[in-house]
Jmol script that loads the backbone (N, CA, C; Angstrom):
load data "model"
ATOM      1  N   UNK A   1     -14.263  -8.470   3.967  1.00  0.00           N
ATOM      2  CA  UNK A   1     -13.049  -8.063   4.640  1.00  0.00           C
ATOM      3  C   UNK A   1     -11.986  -7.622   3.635  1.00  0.00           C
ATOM      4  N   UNK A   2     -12.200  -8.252   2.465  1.00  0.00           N
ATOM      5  CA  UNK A   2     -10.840  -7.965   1.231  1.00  0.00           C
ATOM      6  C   UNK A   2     -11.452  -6.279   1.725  1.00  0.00           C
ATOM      7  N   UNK A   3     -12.354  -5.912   0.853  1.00  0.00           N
ATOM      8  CA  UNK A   3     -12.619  -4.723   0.875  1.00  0.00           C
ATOM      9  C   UNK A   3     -12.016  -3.362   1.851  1.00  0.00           C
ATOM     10  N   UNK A   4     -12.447  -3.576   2.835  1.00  0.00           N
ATOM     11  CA  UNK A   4     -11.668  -3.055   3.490  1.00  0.00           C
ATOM     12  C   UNK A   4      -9.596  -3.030   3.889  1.00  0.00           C
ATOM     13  N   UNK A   5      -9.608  -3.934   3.866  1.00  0.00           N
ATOM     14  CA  UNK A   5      -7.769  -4.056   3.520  1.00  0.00           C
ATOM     15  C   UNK A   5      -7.307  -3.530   2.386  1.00  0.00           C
ATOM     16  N   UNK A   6      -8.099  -3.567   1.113  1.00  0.00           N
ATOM     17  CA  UNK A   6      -8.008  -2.991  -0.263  1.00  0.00           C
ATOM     18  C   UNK A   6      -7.926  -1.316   0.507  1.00  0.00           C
ATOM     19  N   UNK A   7      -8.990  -0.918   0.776  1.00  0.00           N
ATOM     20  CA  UNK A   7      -9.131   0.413   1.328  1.00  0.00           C
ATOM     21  C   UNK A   7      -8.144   1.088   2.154  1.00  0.00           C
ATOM     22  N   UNK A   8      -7.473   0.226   3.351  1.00  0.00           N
ATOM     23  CA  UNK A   8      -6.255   0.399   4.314  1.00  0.00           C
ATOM     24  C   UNK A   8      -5.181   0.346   3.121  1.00  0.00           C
ATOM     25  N   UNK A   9      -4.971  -0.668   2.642  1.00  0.00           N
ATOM     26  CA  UNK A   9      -3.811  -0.505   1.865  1.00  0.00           C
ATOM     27  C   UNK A   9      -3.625   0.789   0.641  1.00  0.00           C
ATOM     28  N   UNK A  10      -4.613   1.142   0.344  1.00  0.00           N
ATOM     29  CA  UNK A  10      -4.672   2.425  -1.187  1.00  0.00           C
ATOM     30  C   UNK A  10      -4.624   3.397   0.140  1.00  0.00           C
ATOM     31  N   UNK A  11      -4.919   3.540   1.035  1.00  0.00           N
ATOM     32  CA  UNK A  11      -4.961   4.715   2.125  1.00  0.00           C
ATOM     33  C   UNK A  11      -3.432   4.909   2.650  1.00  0.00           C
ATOM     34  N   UNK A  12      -3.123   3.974   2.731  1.00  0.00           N
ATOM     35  CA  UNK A  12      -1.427   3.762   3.115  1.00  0.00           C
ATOM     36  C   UNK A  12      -0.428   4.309   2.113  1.00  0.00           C
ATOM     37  N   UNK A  13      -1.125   3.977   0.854  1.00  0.00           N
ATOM     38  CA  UNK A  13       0.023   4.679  -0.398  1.00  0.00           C
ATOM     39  C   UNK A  13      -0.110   5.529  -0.909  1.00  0.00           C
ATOM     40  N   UNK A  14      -1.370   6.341  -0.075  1.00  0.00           N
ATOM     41  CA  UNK A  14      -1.894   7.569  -0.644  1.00  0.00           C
ATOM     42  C   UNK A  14      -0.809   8.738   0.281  1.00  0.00           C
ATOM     43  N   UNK A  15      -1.073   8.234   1.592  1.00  0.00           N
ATOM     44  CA  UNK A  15      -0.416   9.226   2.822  1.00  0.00           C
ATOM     45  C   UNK A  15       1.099   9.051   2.920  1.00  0.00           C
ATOM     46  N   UNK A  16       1.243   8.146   1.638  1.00  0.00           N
ATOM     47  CA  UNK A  16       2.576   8.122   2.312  1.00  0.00           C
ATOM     48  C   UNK A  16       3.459   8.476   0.366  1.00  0.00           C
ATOM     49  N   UNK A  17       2.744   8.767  -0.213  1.00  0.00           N
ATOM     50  CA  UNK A  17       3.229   9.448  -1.842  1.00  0.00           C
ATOM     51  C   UNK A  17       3.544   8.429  -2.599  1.00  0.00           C
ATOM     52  N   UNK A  18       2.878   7.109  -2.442  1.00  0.00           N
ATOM     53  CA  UNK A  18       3.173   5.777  -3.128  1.00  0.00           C
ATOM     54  C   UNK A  18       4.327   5.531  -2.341  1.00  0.00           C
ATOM     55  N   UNK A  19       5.101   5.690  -1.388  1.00  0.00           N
ATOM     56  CA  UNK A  19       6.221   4.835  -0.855  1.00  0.00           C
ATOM     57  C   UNK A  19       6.167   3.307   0.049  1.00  0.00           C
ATOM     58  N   UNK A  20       6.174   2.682  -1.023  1.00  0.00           N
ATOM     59  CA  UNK A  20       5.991   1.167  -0.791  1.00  0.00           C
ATOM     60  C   UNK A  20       6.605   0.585   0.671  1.00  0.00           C
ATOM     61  N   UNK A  21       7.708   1.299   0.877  1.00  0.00           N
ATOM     62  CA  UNK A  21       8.462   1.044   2.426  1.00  0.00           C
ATOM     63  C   UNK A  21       7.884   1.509   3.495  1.00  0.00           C
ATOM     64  N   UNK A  22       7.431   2.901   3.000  1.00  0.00           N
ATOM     65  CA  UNK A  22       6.667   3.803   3.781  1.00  0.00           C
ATOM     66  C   UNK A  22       5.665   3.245   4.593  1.00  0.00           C
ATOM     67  N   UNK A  23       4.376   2.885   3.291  1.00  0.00           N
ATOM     68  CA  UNK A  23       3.394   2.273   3.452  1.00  0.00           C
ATOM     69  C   UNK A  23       3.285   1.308   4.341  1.00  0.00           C
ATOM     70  N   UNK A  24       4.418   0.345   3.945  1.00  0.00           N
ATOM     71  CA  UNK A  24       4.491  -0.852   4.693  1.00  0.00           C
ATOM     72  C   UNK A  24       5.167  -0.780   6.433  1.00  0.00           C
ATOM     73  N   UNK A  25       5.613   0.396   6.142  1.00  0.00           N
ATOM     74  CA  UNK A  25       5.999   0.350   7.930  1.00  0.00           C
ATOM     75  C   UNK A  25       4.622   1.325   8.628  1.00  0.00           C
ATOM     76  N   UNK A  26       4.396   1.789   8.037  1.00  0.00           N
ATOM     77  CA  UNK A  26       2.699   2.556   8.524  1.00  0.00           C
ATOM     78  C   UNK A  26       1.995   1.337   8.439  1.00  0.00           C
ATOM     79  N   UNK A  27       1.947   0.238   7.835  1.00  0.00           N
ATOM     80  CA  UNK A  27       0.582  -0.917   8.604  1.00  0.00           C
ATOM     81  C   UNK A  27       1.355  -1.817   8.997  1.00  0.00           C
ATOM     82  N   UNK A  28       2.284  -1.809   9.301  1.00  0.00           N
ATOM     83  CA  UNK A  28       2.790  -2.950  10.250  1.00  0.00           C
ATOM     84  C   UNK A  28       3.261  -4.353   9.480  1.00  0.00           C
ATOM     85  N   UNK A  29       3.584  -4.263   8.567  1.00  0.00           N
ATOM     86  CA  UNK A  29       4.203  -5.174   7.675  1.00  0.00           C
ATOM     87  C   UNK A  29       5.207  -5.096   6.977  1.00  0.00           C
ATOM     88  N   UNK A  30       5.818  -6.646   6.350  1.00  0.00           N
ATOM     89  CA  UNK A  30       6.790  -6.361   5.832  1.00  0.00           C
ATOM     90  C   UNK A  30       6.895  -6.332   4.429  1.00  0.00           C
ATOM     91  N   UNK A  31       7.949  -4.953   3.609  1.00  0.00           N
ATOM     92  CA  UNK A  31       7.206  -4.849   2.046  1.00  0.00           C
ATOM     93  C   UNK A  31       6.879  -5.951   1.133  1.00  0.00           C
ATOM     94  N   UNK A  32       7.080  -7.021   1.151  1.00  0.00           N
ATOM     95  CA  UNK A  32       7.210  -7.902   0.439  1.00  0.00           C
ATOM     96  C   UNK A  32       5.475  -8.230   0.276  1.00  0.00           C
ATOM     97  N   UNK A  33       5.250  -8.390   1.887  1.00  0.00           N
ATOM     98  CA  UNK A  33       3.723  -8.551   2.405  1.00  0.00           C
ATOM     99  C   UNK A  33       2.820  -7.786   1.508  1.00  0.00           C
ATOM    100  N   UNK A  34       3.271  -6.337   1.869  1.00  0.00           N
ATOM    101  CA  UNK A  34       2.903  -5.527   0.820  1.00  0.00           C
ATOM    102  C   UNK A  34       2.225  -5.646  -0.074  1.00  0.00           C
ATOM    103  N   UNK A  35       3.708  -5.839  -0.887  1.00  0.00           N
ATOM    104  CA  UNK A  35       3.469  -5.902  -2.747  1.00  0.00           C
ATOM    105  C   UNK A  35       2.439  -6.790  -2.923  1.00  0.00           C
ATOM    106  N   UNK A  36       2.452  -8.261  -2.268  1.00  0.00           N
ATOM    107  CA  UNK A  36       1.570  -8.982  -2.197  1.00  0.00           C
ATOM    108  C   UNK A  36       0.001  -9.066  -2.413  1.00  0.00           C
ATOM    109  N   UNK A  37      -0.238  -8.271  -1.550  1.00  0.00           N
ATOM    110  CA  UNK A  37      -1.891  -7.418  -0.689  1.00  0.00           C
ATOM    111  C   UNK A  37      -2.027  -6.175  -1.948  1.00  0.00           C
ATOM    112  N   UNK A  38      -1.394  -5.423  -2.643  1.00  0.00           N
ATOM    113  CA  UNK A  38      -1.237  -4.866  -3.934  1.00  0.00           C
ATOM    114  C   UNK A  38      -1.639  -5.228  -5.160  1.00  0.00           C
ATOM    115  N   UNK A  39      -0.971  -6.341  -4.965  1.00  0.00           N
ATOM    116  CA  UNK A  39      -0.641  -7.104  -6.311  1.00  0.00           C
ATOM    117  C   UNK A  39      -2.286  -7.656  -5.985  1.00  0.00           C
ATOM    118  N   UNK A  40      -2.633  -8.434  -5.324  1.00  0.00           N
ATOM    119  CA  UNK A  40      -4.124  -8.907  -4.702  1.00  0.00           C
ATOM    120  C   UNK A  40      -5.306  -8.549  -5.167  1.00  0.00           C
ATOM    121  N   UNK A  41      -4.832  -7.169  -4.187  1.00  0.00           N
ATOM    122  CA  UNK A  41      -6.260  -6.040  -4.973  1.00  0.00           C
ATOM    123  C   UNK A  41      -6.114  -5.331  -5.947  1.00  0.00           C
ATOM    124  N   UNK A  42      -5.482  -5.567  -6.576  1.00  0.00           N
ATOM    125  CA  UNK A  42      -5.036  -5.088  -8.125  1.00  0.00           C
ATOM    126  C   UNK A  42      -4.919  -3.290  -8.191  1.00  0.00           C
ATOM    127  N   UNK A  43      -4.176  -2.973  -7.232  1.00  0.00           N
ATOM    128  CA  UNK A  43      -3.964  -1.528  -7.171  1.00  0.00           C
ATOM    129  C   UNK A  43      -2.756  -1.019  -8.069  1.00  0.00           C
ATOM    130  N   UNK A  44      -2.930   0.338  -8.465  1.00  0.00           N
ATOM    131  CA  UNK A  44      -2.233   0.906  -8.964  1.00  0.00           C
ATOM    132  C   UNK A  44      -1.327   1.662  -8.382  1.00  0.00           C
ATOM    133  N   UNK A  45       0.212   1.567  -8.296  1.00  0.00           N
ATOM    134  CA  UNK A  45       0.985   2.783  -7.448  1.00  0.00           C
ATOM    135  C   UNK A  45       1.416   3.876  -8.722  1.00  0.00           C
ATOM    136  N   UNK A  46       0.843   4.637  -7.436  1.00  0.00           N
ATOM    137  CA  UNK A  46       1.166   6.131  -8.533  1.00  0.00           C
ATOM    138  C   UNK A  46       1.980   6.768  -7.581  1.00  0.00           C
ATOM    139  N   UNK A  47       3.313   7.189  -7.764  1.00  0.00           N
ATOM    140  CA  UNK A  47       4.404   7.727  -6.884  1.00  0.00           C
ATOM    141  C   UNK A  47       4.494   9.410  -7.179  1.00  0.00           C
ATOM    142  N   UNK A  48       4.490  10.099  -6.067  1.00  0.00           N
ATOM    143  CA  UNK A  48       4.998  11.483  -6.472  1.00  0.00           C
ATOM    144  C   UNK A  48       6.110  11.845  -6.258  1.00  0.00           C
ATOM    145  N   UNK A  49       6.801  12.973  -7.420  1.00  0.00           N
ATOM    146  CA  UNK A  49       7.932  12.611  -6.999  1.00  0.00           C
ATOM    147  C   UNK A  49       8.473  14.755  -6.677  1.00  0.00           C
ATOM    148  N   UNK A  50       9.182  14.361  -5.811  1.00  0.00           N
ATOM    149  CA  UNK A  50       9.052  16.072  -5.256  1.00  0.00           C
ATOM    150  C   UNK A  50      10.148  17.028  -6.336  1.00  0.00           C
TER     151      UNK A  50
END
end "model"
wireframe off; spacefill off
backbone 0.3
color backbone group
């Protein structure tokens, strides 16, 4: 199950340009939750910036 949440979550910060707020209101949580589930699966945020 990690696996997949790992997957939802890098999918979330992909569609949304690394925006951590973003992300987190696209899965229904709050950022803190987030960073958390991030920090977890040991992901990398890569932000674009326009």
């Amino acid at each position: 199950m990690d696996h997949v949440g790992r997957l939802v979550v890098r999918e979330a910060l992909h569609l949304t340009g690394g925006n951590r707020t973003r992300a987190a209101r696209l899965l229904g949580l709050s950022r803190p939750t987030l960073l958390a589930k991030i920090e977890k699966y040991g992901l990398r945020i890569e932000t674009q910036v326009s």
